[in-house]
C-alpha positions in Angstrom: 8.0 -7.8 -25.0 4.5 -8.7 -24.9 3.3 -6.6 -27.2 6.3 -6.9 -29.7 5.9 -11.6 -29.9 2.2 -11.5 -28.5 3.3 -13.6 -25.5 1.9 -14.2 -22.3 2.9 -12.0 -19.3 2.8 -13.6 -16.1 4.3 -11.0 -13.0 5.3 -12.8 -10.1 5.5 -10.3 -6.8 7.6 -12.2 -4.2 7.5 -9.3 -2.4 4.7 -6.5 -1.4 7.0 -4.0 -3.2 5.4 -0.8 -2.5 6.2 -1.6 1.2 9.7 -3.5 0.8 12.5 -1.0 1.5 12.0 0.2 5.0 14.1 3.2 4.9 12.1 4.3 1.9 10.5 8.1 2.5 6.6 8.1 1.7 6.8 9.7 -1.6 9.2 6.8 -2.8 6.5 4.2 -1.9 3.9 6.1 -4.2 6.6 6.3 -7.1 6.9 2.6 -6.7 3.4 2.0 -6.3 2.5 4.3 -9.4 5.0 2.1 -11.9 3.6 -1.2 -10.5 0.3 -0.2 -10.9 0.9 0.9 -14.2 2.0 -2.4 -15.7 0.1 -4.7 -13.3 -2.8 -4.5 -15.5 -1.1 -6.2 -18.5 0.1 -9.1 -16.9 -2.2 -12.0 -18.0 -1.6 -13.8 -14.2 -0.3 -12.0 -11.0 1.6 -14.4 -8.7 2.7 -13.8 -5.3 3.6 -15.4 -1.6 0.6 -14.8 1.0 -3.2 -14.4 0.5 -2.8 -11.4 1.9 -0.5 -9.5 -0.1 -3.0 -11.1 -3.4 -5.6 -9.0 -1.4 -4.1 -6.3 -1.0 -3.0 -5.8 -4.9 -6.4 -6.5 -5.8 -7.1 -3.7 -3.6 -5.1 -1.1 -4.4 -4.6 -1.8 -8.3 -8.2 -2.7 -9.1 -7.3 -6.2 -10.2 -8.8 -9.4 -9.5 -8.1 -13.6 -9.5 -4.0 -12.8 -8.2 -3.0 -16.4 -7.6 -1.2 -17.1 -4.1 1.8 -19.3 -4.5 4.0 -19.4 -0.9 7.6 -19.5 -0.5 7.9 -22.9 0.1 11.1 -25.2 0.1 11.6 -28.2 -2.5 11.4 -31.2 -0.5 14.8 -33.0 -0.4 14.0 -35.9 1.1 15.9 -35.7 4.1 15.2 -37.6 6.9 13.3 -36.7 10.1 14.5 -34.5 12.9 17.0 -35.8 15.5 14.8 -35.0 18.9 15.5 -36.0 22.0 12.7 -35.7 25.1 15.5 -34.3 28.1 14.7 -32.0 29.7 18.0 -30.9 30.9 19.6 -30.7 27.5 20.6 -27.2 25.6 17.7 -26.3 23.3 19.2 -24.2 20.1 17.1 -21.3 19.2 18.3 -20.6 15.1 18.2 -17.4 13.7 19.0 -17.8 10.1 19.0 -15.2 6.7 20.3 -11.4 6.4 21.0 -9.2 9.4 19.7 -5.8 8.5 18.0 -3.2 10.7 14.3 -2.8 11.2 13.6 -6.8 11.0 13.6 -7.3 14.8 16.6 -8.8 15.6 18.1 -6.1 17.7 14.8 -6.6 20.1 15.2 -10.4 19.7 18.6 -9.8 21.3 17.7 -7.4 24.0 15.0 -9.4 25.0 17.3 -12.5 25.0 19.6 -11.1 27.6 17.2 -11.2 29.8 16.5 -14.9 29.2 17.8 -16.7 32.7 17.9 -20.2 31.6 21.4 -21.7 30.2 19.5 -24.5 28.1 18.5 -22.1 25.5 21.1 -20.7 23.4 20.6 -18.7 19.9 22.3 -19.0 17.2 22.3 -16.3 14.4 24.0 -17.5 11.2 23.8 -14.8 8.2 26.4 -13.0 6.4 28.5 -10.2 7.9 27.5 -6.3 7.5 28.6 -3.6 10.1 25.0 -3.9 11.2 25.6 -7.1 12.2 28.8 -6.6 13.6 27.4 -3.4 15.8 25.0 -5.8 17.5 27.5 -8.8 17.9 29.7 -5.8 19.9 26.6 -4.7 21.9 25.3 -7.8 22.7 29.3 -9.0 23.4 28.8 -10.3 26.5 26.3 -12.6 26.2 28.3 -13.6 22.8 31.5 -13.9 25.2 29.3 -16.3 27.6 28.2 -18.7 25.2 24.4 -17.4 25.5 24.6 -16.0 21.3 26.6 -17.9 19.4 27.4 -16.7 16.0 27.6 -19.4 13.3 29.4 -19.1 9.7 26.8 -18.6 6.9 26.0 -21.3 5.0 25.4 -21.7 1.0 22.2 -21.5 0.2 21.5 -24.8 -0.8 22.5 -25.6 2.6 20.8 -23.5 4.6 18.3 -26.5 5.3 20.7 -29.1 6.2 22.6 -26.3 8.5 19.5 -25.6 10.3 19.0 -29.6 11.3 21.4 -28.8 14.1 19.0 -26.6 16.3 15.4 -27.3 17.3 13.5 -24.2 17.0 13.4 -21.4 14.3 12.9 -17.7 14.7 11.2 -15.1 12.8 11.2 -11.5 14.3 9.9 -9.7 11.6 7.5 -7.1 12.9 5.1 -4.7 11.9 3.9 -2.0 11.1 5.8 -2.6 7.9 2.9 -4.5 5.8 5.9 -6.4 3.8 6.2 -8.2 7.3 3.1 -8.7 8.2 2.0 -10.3 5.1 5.3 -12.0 4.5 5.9 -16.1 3.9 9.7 -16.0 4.2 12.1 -18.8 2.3 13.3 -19.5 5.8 9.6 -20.7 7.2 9.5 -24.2 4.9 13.6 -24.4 5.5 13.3 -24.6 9.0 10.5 -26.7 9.2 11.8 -29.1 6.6 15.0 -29.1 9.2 12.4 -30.2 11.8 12.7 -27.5 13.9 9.5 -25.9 15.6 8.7 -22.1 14.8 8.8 -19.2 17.1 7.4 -16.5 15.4 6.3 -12.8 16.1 2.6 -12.6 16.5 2.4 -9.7 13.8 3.1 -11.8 10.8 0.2 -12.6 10.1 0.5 -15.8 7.5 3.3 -17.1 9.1 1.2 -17.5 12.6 -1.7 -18.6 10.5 0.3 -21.6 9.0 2.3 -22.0 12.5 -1.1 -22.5 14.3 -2.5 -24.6 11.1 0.4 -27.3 10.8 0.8 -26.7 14.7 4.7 -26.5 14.7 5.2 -23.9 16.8 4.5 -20.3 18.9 4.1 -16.8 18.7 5.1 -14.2 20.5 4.5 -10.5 21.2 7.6 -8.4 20.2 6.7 -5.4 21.8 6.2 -7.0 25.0 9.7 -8.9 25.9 8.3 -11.3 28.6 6.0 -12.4 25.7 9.7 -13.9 24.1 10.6 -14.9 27.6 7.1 -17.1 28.2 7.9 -18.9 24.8 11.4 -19.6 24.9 10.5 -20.9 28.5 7.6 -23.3 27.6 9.5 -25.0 24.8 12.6 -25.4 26.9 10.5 -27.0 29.8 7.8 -29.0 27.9 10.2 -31.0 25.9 7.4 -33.2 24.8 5.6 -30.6 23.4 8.6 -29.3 21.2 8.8 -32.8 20.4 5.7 -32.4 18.6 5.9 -29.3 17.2 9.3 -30.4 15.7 7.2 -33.2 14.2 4.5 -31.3 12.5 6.6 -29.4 10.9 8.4 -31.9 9.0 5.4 -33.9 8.5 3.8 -30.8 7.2 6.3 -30.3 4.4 6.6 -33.9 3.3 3.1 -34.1 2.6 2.0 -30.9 1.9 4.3 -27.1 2.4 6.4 -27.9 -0.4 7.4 -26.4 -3.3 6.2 -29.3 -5.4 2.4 -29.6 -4.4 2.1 -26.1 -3.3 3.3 -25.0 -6.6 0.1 -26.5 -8.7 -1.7 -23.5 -9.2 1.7 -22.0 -10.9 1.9 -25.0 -13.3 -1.5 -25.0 -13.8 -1.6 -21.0 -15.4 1.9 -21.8 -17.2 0.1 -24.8 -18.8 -2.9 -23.0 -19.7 -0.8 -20.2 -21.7 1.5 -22.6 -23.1 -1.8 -24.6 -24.5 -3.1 -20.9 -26.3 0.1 -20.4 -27.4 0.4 -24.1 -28.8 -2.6 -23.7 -30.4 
């Protein structure tokens, strides 16, 4: 197309794709690598989610100035979080997006049954796969007893207002995989613009970078379960301090992790062609 009308090609990469499909086999990787690599060069602007992953394609395809734009939520203008500062209350820990294997939910759920503290609760809310109904049979008993409660998926347009009835988020994604590590997930600016505070696994890299910039939330250690157990604990009994996180992280995307001033740099390339082209 852009050498047929002589127009601008702009390839926006919302995921590290090489990396994406965790049951892929090695050789698959390369083939998808090779075809990216291929075309990546024509593309007058490369777009994607994390400064990492626009490192890592300079990298490996030779390629310079990709532009980082992160997965960040339109604001809607909703108002603050509902918080309250007992210490006795239930605290909801939301789990929120697709159930599929190798994204650390099955370890979030072990480790959770070893939680021994009936304020904290999670919630999973995604759609239903046999995946996801293999772990809501294994992990029945704590389902039966009110310790995992599975909520009904939600449109995606209201996936934000949804999450407003918890107070903390979770993302388990781990490594090795370098799509996890490197990810900004939609659900990062959804929860926060919920007000919820973030409990995220320490190997995502720019997620725990923003989480300890806007200072809305934790990390943990998924390969050590007591590392979970530690954080759940500490936002359960320092109410104050989830009271701040929760704060930050709505305050953070009002003024500034939305899709509306974190999107300049988009605009800006888009304008820039559309001038050439005017002219």
């Amino acid at each position: 197309m852009k050498k047929l009308s002589g127009c601008f090609l702009v390839y926006d990469s919302h995921e590290l794709w090489p990396e994406a499909f965790l049951e892929s086999r090695k050789w698959e990787k390369s083939i998808i690598a090779f075809v990216e690599g291929w075309y990546i060069k024509d593309a007058d602007a490369v777009i994607t989610v994390s400064p990492q992953i626009a490192r890592y394609l300079e990298r490996l395809y030779g390629i310079d100035g990709v532009i980082t734009v992160p997965n960040a939520e339109p604001f809607a203008g909703l108002e603050g979080p509902r918080i309250t500062t007992r210490s006795s209350s239930t605290i909801k820990f939301l789990l929120q997006g697709r159930v599929v294997p190798g994204r650390g939910i099955e370890e979030l759920m072990d480790a959770w049954s070893l939680l021994d503290d009936k304020r904290a609760v999670l919630v999973v809310r995604a759609p239903g796969n046999d995946y996801f109904s293999q772990l809501c049979s294994k992990y029945g008993n704590a389902v039966d007893g009110g310790r995992i409660v599975i909520a009904a998926p939600v449109t995606e347009d209201n996936l934000v207002s949804a999450a407003r009835e918890a107070e903390v988020g979770i993302i388990p994604y781990p490594g090795p995989n370098l799509c996890h590590i490197y990810a900004c997930p939609n659900k990062l600016s959804q929860y926060m613009q919920a007000g919820l505070a973030i409990l995220c696994n320490a190997d995502m890299e720019h997620v725990s970078d923003l989480v300890g910039r806007f200072q809305c939330g934790l990390t943990y250690d998924s390969s050590n379960p007591k590392s979970l157990l530690d954080a759940v604990q500490s936002l359960i009994d320092h109410p104050e301090q989830l009271r701040r996180m929760r704060l930050n992280a709505y305050n953070s995307v009002r003024s500034e992790f939305n899709w509306d001033v974190q999107a300049a740099a988009y605009r800006k390339i888009i304008q820039q062609f559309y001038d050439v082209g005017a002219r």
